[in-house]
PDB file as gemmi writes it, atoms N, CA and C in Angstrom:
CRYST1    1.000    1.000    1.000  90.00  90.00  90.00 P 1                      
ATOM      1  N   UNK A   1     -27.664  17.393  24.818  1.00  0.00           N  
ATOM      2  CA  UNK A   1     -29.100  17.229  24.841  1.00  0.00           C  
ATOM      3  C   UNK A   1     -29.518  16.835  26.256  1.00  0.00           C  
ATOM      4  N   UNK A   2     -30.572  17.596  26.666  1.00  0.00           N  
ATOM      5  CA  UNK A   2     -30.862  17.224  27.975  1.00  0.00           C  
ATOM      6  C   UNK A   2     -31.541  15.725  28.139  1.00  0.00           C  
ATOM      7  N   UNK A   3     -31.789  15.640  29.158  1.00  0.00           N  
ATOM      8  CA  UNK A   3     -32.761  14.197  29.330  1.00  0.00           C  
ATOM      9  C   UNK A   3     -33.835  14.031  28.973  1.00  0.00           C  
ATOM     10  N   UNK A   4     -34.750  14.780  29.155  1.00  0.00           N  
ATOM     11  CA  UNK A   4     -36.058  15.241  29.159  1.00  0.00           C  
ATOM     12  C   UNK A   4     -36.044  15.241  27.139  1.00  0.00           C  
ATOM     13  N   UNK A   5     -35.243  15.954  26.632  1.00  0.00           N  
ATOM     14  CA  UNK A   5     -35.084  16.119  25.145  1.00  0.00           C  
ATOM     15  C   UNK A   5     -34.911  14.428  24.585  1.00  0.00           C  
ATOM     16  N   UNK A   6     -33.738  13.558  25.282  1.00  0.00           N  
ATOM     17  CA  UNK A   6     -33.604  12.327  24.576  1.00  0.00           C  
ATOM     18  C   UNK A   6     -34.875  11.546  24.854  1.00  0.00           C  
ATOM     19  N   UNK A   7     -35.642  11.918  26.238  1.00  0.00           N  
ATOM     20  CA  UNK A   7     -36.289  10.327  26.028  1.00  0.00           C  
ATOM     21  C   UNK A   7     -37.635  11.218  25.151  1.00  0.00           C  
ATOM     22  N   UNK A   8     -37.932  12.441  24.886  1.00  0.00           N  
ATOM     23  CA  UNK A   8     -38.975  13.026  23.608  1.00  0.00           C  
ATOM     24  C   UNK A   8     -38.287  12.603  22.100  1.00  0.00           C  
ATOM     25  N   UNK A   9     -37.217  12.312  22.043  1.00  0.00           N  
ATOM     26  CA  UNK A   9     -36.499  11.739  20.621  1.00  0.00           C  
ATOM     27  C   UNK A   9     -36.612  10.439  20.772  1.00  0.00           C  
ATOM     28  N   UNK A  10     -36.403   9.670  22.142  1.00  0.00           N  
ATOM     29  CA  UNK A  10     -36.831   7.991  22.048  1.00  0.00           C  
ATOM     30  C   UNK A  10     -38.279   8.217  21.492  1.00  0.00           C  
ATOM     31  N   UNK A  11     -39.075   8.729  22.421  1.00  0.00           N  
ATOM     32  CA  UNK A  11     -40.738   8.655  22.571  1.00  0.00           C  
ATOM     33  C   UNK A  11     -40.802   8.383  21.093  1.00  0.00           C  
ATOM     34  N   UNK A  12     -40.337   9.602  20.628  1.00  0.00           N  
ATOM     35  CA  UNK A  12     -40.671   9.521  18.799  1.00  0.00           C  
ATOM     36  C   UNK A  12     -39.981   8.312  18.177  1.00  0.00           C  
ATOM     37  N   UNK A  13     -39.087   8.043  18.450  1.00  0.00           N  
ATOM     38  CA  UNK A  13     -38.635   6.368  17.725  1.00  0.00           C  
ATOM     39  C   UNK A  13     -39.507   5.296  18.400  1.00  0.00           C  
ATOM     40  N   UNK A  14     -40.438   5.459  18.964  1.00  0.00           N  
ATOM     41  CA  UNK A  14     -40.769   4.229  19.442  1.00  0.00           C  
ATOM     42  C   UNK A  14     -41.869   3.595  19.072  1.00  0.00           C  
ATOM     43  N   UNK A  15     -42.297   4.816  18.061  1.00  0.00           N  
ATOM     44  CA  UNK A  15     -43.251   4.645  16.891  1.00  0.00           C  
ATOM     45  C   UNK A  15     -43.054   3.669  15.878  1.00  0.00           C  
ATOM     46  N   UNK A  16     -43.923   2.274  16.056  1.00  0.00           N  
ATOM     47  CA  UNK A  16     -43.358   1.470  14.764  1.00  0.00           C  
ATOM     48  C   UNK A  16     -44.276   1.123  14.121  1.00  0.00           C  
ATOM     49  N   UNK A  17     -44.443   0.040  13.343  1.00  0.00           N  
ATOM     50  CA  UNK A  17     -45.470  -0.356  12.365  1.00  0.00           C  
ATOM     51  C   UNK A  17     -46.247  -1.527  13.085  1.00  0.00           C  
ATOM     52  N   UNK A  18     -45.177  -1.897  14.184  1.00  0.00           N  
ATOM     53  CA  UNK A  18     -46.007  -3.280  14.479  1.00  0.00           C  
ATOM     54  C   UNK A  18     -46.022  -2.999  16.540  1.00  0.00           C  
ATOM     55  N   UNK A  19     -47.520  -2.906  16.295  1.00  0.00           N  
ATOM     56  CA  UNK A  19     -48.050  -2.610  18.055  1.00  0.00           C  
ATOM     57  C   UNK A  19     -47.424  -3.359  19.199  1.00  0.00           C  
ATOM     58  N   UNK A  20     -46.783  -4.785  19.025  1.00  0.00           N  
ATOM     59  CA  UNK A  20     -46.379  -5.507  19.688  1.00  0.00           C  
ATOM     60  C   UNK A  20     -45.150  -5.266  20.116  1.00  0.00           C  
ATOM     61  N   UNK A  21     -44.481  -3.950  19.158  1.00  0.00           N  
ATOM     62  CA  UNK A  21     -42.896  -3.392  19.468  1.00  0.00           C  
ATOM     63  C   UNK A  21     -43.474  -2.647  20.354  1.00  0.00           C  
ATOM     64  N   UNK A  22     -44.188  -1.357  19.707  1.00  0.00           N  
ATOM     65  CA  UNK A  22     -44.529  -0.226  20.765  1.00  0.00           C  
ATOM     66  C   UNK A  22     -45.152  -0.781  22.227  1.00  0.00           C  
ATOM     67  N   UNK A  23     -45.405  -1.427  22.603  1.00  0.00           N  
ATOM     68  CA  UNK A  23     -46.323  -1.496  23.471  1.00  0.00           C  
ATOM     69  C   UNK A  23     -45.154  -1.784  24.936  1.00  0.00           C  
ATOM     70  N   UNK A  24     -43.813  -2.850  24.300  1.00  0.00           N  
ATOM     71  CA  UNK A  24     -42.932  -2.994  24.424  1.00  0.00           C  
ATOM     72  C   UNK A  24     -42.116  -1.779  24.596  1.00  0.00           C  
ATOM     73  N   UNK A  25     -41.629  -1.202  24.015  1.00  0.00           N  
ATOM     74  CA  UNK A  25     -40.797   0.266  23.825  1.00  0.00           C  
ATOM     75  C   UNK A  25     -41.151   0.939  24.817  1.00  0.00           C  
ATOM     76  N   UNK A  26     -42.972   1.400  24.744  1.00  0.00           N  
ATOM     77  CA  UNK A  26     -43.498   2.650  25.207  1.00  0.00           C  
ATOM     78  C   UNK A  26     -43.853   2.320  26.622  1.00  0.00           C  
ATOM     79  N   UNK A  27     -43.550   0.811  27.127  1.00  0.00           N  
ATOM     80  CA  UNK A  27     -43.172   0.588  28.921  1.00  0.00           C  
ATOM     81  C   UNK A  27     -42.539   0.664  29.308  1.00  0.00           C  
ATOM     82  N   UNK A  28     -41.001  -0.046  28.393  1.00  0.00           N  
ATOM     83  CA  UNK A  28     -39.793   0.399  29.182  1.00  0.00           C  
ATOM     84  C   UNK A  28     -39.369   1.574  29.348  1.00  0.00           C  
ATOM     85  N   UNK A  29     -39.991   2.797  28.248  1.00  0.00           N  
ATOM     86  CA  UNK A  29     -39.335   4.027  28.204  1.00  0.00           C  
ATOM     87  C   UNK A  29     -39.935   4.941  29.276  1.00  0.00           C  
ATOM     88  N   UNK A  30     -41.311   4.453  29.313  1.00  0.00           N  
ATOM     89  CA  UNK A  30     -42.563   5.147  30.420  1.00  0.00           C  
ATOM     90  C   UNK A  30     -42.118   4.653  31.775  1.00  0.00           C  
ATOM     91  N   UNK A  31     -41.868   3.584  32.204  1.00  0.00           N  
ATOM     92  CA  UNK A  31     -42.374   2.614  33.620  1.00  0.00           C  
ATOM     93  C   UNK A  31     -40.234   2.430  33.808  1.00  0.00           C  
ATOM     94  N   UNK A  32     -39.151   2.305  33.259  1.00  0.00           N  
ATOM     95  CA  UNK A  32     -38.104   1.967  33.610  1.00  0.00           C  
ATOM     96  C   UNK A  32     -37.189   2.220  32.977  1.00  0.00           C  
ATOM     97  N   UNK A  33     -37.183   3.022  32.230  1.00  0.00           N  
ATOM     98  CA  UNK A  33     -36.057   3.861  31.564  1.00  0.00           C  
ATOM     99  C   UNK A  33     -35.335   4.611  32.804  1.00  0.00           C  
ATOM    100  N   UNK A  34     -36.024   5.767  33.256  1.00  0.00           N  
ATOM    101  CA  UNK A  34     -35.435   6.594  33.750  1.00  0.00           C  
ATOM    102  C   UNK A  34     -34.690   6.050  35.398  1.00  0.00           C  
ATOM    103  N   UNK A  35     -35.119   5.167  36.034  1.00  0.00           N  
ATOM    104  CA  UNK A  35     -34.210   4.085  36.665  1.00  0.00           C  
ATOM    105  C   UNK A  35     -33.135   3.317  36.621  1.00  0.00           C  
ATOM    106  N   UNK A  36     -32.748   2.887  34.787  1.00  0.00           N  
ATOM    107  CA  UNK A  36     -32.085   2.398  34.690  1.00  0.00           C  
ATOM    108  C   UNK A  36     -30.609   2.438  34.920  1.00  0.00           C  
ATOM    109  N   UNK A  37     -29.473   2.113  35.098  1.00  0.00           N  
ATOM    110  CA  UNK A  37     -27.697   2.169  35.096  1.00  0.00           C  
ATOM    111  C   UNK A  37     -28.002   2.655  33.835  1.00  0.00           C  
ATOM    112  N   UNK A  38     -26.982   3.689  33.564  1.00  0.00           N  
ATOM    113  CA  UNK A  38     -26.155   4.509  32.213  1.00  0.00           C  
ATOM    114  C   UNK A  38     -25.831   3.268  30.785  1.00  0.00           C  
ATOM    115  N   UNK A  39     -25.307   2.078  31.550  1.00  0.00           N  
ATOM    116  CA  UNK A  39     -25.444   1.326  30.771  1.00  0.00           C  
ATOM    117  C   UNK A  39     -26.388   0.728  29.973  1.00  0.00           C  
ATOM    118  N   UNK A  40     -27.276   0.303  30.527  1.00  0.00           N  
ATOM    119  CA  UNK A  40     -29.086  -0.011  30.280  1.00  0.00           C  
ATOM    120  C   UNK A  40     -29.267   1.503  29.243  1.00  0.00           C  
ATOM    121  N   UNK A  41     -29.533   2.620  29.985  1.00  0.00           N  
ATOM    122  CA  UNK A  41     -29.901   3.547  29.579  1.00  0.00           C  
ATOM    123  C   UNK A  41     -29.330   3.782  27.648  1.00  0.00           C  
ATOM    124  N   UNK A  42     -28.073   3.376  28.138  1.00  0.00           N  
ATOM    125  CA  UNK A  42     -26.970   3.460  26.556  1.00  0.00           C  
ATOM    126  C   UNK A  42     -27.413   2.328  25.420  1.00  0.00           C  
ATOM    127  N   UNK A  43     -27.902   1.043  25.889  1.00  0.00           N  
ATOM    128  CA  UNK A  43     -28.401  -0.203  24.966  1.00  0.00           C  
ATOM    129  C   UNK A  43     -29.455   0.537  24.301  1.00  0.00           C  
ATOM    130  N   UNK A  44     -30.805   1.303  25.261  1.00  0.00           N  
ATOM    131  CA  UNK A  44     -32.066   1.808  24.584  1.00  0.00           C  
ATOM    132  C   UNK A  44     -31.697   2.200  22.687  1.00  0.00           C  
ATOM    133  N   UNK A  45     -31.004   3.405  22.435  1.00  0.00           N  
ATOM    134  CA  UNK A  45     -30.945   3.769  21.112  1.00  0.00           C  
ATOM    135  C   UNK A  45     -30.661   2.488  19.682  1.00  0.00           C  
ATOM    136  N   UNK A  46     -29.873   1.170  20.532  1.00  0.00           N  
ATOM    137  CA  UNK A  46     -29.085   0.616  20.101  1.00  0.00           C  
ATOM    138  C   UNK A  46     -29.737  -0.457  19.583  1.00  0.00           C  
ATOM    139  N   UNK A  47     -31.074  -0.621  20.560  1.00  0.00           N  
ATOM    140  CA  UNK A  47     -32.473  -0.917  20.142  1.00  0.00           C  
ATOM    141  C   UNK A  47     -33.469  -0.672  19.348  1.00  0.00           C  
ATOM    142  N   UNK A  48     -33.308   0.469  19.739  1.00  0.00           N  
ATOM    143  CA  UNK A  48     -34.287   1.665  18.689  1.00  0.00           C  
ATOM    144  C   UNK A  48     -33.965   1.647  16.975  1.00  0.00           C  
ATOM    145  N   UNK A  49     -32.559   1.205  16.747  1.00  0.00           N  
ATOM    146  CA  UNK A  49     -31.988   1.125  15.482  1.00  0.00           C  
ATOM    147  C   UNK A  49     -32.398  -0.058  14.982  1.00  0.00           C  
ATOM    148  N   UNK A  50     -32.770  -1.341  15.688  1.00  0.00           N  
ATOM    149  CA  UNK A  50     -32.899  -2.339  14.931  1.00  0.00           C  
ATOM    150  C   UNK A  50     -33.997  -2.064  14.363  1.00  0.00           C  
ATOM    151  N   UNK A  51     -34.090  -3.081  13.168  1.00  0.00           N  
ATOM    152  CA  UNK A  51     -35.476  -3.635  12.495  1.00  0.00           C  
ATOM    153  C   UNK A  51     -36.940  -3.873  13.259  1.00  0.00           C  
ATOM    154  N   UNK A  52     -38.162  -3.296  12.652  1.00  0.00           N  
ATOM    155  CA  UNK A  52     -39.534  -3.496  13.361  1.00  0.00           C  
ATOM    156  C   UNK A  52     -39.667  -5.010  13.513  1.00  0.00           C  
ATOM    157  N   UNK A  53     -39.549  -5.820  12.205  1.00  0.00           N  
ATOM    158  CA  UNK A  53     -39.648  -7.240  12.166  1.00  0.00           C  
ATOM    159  C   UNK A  53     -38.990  -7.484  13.229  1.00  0.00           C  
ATOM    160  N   UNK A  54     -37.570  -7.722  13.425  1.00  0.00           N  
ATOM    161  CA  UNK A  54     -36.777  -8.618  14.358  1.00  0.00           C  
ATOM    162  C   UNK A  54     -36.931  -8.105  15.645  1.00  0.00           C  
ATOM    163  N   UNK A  55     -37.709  -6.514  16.392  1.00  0.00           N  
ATOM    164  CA  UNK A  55     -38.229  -6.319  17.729  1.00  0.00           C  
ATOM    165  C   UNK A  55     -39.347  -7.362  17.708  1.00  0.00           C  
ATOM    166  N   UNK A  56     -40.452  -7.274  16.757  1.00  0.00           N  
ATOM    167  CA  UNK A  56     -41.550  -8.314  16.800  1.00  0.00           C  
ATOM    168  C   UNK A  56     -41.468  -9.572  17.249  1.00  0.00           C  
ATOM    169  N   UNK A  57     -40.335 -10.333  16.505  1.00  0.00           N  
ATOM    170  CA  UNK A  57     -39.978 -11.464  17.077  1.00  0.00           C  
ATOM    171  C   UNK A  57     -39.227 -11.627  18.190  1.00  0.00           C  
ATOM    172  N   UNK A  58     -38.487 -10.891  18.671  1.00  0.00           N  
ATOM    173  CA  UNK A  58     -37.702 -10.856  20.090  1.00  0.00           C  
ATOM    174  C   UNK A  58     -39.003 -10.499  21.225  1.00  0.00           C  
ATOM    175  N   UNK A  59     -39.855  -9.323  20.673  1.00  0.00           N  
ATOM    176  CA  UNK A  59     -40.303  -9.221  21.779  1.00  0.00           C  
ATOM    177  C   UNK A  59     -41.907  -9.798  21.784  1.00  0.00           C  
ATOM    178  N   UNK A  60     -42.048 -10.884  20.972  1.00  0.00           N  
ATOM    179  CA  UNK A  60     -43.395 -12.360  20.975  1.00  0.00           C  
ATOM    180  C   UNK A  60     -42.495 -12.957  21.139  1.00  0.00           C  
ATOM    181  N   UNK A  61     -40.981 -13.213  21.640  1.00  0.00           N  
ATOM    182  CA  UNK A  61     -40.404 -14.496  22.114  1.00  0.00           C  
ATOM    183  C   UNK A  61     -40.443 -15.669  21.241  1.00  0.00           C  
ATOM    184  N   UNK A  62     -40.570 -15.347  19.840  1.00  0.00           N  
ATOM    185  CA  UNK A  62     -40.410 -16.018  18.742  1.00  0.00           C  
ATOM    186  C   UNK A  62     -38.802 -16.409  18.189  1.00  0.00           C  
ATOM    187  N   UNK A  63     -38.023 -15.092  18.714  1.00  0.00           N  
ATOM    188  CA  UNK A  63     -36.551 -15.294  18.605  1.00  0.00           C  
ATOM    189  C   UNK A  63     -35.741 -14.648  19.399  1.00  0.00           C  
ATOM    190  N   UNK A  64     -34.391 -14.607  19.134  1.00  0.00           N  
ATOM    191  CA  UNK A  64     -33.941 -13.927  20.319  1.00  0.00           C  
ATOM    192  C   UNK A  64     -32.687 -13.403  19.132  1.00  0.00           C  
ATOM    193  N   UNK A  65     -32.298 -11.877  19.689  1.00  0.00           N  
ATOM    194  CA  UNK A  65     -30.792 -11.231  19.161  1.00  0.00           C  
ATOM    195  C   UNK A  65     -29.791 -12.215  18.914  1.00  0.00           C  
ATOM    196  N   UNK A  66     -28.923 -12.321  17.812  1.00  0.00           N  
ATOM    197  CA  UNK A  66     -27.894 -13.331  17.499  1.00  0.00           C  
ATOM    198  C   UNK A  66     -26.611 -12.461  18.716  1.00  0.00           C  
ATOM    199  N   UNK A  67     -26.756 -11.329  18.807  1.00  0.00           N  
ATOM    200  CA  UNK A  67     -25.471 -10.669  19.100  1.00  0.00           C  
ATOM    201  C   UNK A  67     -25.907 -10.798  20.859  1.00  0.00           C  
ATOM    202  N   UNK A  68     -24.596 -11.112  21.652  1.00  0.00           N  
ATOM    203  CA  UNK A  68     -25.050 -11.848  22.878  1.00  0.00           C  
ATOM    204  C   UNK A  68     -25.483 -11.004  23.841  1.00  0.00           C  
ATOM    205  N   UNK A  69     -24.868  -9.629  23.684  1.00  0.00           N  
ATOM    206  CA  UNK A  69     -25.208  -8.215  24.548  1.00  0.00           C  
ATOM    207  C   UNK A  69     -26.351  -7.942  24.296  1.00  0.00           C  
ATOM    208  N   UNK A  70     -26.684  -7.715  22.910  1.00  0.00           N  
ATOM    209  CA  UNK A  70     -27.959  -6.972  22.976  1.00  0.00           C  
ATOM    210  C   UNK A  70     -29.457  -8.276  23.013  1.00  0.00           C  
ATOM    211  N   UNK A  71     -28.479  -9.051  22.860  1.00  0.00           N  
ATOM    212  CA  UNK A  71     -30.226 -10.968  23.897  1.00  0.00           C  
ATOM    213  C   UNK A  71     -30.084 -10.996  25.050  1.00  0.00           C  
ATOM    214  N   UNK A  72     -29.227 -10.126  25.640  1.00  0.00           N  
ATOM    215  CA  UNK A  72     -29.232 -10.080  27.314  1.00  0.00           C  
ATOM    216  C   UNK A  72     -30.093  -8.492  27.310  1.00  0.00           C  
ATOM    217  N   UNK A  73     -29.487  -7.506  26.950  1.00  0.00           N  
ATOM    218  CA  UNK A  73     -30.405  -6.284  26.968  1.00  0.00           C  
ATOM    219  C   UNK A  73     -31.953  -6.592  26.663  1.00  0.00           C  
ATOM    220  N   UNK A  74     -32.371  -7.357  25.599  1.00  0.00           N  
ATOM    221  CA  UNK A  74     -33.799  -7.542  25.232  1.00  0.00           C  
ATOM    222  C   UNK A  74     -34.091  -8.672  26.552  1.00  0.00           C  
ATOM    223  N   UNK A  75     -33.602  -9.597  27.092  1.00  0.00           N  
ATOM    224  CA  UNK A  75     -34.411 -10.424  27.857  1.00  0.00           C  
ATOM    225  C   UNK A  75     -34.030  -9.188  29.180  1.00  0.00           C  
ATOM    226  N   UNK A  76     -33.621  -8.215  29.462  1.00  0.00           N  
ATOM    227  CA  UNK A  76     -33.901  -7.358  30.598  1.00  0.00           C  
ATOM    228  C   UNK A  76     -35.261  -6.896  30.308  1.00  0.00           C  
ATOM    229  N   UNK A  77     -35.376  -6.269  28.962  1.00  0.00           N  
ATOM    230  CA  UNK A  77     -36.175  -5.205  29.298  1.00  0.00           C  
ATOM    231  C   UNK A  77     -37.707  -6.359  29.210  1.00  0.00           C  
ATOM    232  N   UNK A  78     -37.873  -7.140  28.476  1.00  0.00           N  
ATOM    233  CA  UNK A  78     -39.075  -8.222  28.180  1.00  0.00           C  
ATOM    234  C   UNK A  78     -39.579  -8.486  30.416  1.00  0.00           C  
ATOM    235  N   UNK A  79     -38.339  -8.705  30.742  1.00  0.00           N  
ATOM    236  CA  UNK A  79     -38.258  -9.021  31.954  1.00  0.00           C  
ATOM    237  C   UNK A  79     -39.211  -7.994  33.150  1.00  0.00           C  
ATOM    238  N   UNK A  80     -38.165  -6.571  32.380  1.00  0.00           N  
ATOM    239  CA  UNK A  80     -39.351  -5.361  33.107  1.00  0.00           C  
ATOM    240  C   UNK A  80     -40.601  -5.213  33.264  1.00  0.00           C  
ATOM    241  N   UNK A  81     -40.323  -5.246  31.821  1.00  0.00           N  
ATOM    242  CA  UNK A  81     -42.233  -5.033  31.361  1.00  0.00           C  
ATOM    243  C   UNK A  81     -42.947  -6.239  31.525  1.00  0.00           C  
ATOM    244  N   UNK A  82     -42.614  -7.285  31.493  1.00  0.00           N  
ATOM    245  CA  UNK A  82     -43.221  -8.373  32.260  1.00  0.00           C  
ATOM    246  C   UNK A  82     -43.596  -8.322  33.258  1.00  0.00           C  
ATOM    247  N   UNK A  83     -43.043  -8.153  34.509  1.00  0.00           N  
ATOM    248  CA  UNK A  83     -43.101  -8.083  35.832  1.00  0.00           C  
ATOM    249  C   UNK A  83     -43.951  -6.372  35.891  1.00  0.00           C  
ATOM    250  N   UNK A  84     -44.323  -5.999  35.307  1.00  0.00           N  
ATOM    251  CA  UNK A  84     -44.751  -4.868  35.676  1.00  0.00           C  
ATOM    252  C   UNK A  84     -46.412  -4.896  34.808  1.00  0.00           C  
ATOM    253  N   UNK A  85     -46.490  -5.727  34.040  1.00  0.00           N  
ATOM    254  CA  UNK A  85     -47.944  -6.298  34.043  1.00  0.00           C  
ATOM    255  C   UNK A  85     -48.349  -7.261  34.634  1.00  0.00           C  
ATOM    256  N   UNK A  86     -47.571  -8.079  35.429  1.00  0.00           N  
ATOM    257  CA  UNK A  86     -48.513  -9.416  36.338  1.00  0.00           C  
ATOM    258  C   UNK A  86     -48.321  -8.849  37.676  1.00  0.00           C  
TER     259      UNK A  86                                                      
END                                                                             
């Protein structure tokens, strides 16, 4: 699958129920996806799989991933898109 094809299959997962994911999702994938190390790039799907609820709370900073890789992947990308609205 080309590149251009995965991040139109992210785009479409990044559709959720709760605006506070997407808004989240649809910066890092728009504004710093395509910058990212292969690695970064590889966490995205791994993201995309979790639960709408538990993005909500990771990304209102209400909680954080139990699993230690992917609370370092979410405080990157919170980090991005942070710094790229102030």
């Amino acid at each position: 699958m080309s590149h251009d094809d995965l991040k139109r299959q992210y785009r479409w997962q990044c559709r959720r129920g709760a605006s506070e994911a997407e808004v989240v999702l649809f910066a890092y994938l728009d504004d710093h996806f395509d910058n990212e190390s292969p690695d970064h790039q590889a966490w995205f799907p791994k993201l995309l799989a979790c639960e709408d609820a538990d993005m909500f709370e990771w990304f209102t900073r209400r909680s954080e991933p139990q699993d230690p890789a992917l609370r370092e992947y979410v405080r990157h990308v919170l980090a991005l898109v942070s710094a790229k609205k102030g």
